[in-house]
N, C-alpha and C positions, 0 to 999 in steps of 0.2 A: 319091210325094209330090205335095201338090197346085201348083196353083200361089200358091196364096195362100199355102201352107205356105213353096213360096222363096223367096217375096216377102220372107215371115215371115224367113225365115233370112236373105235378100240385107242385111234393112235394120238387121241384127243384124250382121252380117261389115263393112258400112259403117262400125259407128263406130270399129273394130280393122284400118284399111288399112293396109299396110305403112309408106306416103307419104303424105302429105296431096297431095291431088289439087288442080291448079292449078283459077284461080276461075272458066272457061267450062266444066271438068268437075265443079265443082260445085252450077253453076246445071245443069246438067244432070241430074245427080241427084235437085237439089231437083223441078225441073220433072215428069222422071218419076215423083218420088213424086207432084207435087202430082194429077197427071192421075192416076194411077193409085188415089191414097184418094179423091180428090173430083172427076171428070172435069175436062169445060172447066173456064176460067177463069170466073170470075163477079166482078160488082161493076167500077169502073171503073177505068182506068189510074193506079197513083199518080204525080201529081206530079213535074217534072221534078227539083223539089229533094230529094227523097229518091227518090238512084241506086241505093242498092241493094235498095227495096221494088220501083223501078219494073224494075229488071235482073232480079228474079227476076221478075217478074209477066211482061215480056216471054220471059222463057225459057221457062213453063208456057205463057204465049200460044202459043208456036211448036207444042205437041203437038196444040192444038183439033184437035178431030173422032177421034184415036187415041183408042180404046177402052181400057178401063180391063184389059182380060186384052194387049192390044198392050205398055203401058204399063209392066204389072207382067214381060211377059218383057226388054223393053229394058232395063228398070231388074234386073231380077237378070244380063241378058247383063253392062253396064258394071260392075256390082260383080264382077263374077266375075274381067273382066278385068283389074279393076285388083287383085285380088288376088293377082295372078303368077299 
């Protein structure tokens, strides 16, 4: 299977987790998708008044430079894991 094939299945097994994943594993999540379909971040910081455009924007910040094949194995690793 390729890798985009378990990216393909990671982000399918996402929306059926056992548990809903507390809210910094899933800026995490978001982040490694956002790096992983569309690399860096682009466009500029939002706004201190909207916390949670600016919390995810800062979370995909944090991957800049990780490669979008990096990207997609850490984002199927943390689904796997949180699938027991």
């Amino acid at each position: 299977m390729s890798l985009q094939e378990q990216f393909d299945q990671a982000l399918a097994d996402s929306k059926n987790l056992p548990e809903r994943p507390d809210n910094q594993t899933l800026l995490k999540i978001y982040a490694l998708y956002k790096q992983a379909s569309a690399g860096d971040t682009d466009g500029s910081r939002p706004g201190m008044t909207d916390f949670v455009a600016r919390a995810k924007y800062d979370a995909w910040d944090g991957f800049k430079g990780t490669s979008k094949d990096d990207a997609m194995q850490q984002y199927i690793d943390l689904i796997e894991e949180l699938k027991g």
